[in-house]
Backbone bond lengths (Angstrom), bond angles and torsions (degrees), N, CA, C in turn:
res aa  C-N    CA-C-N  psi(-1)  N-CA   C-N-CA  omega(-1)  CA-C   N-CA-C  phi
1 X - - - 1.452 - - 1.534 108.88 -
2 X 1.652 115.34 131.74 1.332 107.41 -155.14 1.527 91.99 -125.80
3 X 1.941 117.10 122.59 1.113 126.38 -154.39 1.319 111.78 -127.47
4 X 1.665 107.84 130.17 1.560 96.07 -165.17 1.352 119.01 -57.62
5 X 1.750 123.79 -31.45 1.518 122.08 -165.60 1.477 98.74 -91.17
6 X 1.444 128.72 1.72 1.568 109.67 166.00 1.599 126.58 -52.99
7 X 1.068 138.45 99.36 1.535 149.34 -176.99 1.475 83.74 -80.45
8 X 1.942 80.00 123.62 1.775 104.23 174.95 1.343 96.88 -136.13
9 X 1.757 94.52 140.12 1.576 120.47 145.70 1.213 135.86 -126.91
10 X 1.250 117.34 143.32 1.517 145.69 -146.47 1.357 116.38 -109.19
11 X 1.335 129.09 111.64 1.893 135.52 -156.89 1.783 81.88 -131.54
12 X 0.965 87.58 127.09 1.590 111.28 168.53 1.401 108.41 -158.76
13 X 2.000 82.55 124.84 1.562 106.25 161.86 1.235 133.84 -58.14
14 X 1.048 140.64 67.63 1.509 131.16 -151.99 1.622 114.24 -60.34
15 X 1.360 107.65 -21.48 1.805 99.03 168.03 1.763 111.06 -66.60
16 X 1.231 99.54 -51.60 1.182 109.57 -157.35 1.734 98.09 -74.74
17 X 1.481 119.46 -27.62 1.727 105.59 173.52 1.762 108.15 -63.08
18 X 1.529 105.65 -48.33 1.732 116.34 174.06 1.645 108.11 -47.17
19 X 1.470 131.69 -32.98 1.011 135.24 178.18 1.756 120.73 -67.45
20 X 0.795 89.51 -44.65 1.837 115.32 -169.04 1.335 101.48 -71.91
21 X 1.723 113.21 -70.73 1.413 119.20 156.18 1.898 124.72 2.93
22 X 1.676 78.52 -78.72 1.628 103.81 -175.64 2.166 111.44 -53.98
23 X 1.120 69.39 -60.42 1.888 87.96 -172.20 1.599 108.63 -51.11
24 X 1.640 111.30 -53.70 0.854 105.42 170.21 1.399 139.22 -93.79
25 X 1.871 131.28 -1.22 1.069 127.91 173.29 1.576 98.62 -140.89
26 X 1.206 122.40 19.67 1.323 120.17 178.73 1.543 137.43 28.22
27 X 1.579 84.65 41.14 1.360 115.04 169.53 1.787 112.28 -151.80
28 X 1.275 101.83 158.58 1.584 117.64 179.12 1.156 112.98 -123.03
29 X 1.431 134.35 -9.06 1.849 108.85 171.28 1.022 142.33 -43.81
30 X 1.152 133.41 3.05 1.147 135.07 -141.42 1.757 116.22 -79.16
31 X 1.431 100.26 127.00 1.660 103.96 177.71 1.536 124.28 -60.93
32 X 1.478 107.73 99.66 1.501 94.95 -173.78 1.314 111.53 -68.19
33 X 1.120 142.92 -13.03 1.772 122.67 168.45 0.953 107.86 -80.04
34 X 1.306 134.46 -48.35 1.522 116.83 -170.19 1.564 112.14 -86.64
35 X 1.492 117.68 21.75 1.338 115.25 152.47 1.236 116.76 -97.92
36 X 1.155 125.51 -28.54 1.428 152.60 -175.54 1.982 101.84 -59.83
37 X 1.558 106.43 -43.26 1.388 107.57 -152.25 1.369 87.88 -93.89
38 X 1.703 108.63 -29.50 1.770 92.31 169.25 1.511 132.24 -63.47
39 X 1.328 112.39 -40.69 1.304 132.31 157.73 1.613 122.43 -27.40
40 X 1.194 109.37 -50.46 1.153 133.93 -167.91 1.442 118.62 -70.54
41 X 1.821 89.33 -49.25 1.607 108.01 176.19 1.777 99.08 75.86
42 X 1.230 105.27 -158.23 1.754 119.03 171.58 0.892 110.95 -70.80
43 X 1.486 145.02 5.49 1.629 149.69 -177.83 1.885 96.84 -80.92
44 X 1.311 97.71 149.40 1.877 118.44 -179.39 1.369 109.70 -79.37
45 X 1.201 111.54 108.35 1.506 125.92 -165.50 1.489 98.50 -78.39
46 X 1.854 127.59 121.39 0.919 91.41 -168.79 2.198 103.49 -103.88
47 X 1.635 86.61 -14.60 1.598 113.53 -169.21 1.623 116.31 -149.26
48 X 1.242 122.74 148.64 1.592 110.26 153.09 1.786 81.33 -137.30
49 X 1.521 82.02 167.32 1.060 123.24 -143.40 1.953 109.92 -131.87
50 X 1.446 119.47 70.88 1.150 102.98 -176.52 1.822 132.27 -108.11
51 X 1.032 113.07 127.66 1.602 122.35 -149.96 1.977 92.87 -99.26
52 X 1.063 106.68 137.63 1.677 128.19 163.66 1.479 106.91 -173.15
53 X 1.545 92.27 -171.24 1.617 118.99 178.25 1.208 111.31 -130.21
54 X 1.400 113.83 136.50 1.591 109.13 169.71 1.370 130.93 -74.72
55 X 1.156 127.91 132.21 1.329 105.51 -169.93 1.542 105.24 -84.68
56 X 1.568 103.98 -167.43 1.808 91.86 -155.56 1.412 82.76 -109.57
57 X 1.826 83.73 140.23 1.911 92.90 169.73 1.410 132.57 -69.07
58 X 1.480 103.95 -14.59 1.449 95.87 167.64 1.156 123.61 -103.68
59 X 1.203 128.07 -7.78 1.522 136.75 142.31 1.115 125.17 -45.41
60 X 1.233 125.54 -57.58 1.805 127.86 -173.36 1.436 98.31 -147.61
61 X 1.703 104.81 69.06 1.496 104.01 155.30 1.359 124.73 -21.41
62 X 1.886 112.69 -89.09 1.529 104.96 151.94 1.473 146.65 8.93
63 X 1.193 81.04 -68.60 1.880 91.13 -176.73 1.382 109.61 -86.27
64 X 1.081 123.26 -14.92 1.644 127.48 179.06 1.689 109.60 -87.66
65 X 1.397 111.35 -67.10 1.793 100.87 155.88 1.809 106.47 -29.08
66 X 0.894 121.41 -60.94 1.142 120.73 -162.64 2.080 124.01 -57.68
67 X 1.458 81.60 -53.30 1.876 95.88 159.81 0.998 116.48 -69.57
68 X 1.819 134.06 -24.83 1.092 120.54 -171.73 1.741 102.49 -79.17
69 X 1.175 111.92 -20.66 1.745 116.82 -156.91 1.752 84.64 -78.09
70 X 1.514 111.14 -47.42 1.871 91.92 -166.41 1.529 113.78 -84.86
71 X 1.852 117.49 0.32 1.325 136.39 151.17 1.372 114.57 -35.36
72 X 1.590 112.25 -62.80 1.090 129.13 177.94 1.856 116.56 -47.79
73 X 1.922 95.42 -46.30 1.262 89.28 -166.45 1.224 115.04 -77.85
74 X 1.137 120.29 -30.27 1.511 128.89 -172.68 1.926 99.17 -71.15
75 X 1.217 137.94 -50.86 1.667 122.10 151.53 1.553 124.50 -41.82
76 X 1.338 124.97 -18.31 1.188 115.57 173.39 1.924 118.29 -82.67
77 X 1.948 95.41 -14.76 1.523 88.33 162.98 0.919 143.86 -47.00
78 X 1.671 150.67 140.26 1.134 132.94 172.32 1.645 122.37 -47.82
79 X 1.015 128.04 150.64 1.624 120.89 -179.69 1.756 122.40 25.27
80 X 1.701 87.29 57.36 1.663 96.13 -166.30 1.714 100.88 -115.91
81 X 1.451 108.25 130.19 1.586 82.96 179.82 1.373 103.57 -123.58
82 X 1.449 133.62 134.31 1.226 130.01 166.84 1.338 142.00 -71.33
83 X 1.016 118.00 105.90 2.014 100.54 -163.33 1.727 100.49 -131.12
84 X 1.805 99.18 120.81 1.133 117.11 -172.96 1.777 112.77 -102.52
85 X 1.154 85.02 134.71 1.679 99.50 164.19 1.431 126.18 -93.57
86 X 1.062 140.50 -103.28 1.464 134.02 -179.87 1.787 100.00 177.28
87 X 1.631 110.90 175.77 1.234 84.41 -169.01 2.153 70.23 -152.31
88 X 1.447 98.87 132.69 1.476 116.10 -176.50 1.294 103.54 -75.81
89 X 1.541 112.26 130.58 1.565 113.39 -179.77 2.064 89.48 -114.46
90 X 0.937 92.52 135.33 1.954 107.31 167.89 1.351 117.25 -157.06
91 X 0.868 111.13 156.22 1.432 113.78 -164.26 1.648 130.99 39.46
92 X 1.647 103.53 14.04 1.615 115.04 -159.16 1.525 103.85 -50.87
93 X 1.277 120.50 130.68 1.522 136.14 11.93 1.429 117.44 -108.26
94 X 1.471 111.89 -10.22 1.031 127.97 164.61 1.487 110.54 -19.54
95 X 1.439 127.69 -68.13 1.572 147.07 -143.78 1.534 99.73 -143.57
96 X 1.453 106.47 125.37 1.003 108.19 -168.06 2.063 125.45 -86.32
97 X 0.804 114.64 153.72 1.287 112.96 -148.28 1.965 104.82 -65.34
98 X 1.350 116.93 138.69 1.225 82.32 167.68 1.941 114.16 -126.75
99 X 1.519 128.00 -169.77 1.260 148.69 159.91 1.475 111.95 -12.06
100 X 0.680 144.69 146.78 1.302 138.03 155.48 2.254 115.84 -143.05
101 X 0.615 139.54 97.82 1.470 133.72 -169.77 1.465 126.98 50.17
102 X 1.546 93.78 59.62 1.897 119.75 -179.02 1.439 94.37 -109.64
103 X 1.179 126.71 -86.01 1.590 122.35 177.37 1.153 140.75 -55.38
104 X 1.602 110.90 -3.77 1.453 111.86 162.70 1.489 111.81 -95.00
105 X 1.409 116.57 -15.52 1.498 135.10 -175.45 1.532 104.22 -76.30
106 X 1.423 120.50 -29.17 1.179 129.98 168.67 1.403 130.67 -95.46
107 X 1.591 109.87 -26.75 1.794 108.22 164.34 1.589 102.19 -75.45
108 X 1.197 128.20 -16.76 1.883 131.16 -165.69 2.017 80.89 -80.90
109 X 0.838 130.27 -56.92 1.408 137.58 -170.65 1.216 103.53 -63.79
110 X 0.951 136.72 -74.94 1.649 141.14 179.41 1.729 113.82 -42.56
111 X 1.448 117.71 -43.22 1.080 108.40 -179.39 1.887 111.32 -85.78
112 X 1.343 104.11 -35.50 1.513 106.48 168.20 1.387 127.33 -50.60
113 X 1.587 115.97 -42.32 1.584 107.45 176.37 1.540 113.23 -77.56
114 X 1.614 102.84 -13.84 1.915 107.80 174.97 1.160 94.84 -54.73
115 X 1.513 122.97 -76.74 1.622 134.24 -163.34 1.679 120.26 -49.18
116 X 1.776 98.95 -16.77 1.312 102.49 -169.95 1.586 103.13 -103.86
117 X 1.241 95.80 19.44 1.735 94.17 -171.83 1.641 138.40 55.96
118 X 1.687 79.77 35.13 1.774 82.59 -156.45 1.806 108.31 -105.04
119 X 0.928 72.94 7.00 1.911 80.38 162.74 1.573 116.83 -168.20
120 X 1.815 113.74 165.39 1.146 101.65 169.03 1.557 125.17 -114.47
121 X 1.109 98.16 0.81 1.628 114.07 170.88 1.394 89.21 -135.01
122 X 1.672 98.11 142.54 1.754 115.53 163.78 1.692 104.72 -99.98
123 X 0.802 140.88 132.77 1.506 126.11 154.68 1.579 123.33 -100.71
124 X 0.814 122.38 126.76 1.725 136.45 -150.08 1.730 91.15 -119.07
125 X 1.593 93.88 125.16 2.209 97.56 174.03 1.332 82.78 -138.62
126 X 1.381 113.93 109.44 1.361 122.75 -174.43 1.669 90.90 173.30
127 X 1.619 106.83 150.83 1.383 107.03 -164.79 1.814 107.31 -133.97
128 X 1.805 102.82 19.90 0.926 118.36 178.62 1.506 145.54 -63.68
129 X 0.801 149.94 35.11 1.646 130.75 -113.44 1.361 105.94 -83.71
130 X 1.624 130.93 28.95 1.299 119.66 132.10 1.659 123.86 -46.44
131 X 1.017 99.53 -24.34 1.701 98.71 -172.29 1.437 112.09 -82.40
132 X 1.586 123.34 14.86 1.703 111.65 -172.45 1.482 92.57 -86.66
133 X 1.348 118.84 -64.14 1.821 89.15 175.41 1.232 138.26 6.38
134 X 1.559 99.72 -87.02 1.605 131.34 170.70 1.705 94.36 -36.62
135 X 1.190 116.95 -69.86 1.610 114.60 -155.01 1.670 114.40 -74.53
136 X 1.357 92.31 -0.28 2.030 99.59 169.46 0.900 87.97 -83.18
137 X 1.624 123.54 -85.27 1.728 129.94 -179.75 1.405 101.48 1.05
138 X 1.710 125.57 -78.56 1.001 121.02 -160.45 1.736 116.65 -68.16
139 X 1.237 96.80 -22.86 2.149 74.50 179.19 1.224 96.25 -98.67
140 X 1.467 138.57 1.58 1.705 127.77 169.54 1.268 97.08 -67.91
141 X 1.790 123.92 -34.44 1.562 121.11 170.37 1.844 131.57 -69.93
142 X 1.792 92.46 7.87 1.525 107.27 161.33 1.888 93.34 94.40
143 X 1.185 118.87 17.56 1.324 110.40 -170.17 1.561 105.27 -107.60
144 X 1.433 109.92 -175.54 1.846 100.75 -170.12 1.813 77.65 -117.44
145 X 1.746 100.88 159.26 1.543 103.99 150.15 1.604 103.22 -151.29
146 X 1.682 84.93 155.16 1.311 90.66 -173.30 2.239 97.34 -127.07
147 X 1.113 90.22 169.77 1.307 100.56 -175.37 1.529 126.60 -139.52
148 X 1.316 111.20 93.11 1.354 113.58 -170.37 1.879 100.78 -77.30
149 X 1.303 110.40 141.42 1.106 124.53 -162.57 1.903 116.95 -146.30
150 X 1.351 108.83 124.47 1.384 113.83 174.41 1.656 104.60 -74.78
151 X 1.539 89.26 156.90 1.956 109.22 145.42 1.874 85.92 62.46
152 X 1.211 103.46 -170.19 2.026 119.01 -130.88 1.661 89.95 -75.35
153 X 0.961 97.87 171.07 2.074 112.21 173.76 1.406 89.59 -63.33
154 X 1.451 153.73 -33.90 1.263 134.55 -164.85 1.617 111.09 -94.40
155 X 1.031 108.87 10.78 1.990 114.36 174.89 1.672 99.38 -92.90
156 X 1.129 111.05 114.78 1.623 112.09 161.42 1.279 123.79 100.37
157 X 1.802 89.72 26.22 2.140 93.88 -154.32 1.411 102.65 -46.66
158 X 1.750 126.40 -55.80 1.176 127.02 158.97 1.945 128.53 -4.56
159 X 1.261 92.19 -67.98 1.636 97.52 173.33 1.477 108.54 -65.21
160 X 1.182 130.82 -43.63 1.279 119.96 -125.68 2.236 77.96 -104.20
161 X 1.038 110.59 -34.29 1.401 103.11 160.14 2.047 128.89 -72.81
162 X 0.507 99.30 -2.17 1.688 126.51 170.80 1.449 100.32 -70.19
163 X 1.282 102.74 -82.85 1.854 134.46 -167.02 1.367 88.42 -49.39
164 X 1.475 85.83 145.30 1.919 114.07 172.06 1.406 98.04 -96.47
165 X 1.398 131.99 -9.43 1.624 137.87 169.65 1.322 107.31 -165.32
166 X 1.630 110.97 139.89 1.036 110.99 164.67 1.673 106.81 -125.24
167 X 1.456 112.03 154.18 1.396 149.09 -143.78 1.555 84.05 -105.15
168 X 1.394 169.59 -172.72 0.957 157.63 -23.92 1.460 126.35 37.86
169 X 1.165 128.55 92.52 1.549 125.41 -178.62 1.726 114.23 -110.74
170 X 1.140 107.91 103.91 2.148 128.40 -160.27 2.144 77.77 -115.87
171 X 1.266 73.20 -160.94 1.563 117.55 -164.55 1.905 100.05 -85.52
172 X 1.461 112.45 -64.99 1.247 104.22 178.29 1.574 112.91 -84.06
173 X 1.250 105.93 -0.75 2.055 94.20 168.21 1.512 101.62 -64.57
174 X 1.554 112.61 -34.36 1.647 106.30 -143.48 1.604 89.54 -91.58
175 X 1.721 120.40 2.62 1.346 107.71 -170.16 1.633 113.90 -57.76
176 X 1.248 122.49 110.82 1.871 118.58 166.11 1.769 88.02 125.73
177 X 1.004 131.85 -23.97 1.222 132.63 170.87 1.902 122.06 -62.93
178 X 0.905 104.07 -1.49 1.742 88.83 -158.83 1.918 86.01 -118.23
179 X 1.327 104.97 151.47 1.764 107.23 -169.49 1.434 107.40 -83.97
């Protein structure tokens, strides 16, 4: 039941949306507000919430101009907040770089605005299922979550049993979404 005074916030993995994206439609444009507002539906947006790593500028010049430009865009959203982690270079290029304090930067957020009363649905786009912990925590704190989720009913059984709803994200959800 979808209620106008429900105050929602929005945690997105940004590797893992760029991941999903790719794998599954072999493309990445995708407009984060007007995916965001679909998501949302008629519910009171109160925040989103977007999680990555930068990649390193002297590693992948290229690719860093490049993240920094849709960095930009995704802060120019309305009530959009960007929150970066870092991204481990070893053995570069050899081994590819990985995550470093993205998903704890985002369960610390998710459970903090629960406790702070700052929303009543979280919505989670992340396909992780490190995060079921976190997302019990939050409805033992009386809150709803939902979980938008790529690729078949059998990706994420973890999440998608957690969630008080899950979001389905195909081909015609994302129709009007992509720039």
């Amino acid at each position: 039941m979808v209620s106008q005074i429900d105050k929602v916030m929005v945690f997105i993995d940004g590797s893992n949306l760029y991941h999903s994206l790719k794998g599954n439609f072999q493309r990445t444009d995708i407009d984060i507000g007007k995916f965001v507002k679909k998501i949302v539906e008629k519910r009171r947006l109160v925040r989103i919430y977007y999680y990555n790593a930068s990649v390193g500028r002297r590693e992948e010049p290229e690719r860093y101009r490049d993240q920094q430009a849709f960095f930009a865009s995704v802060s120019a959203i309305p009530y959009c907040e960007l929150r970066l982690g870092r991204l481990v270079y070893q053995n570069w290029p050899n081994s590819p770089p990985y995550e470093k304090g993205v998903d704890i930067q985002l369960t610390t957020d998710l459970l903090t605005h629960s406790f702070k009363n700052n929303y009543d649905i979280g919505i989670l786009v992340a396909g992780d299922s490190d995060y079921v912990g976190a997302l019990q925590a939050v409805k033992d704190n009386g809150k709803n979550i939902e979980v938008a989720l790529f690729g078949k009913e059998k990706t994420s059984r973890p999440l998608r049993e957690v969630a008080d709803r899950v979001i389905t994200i195909d081909k015609r959800y994302l129709r009007g979404c992509w720039k």
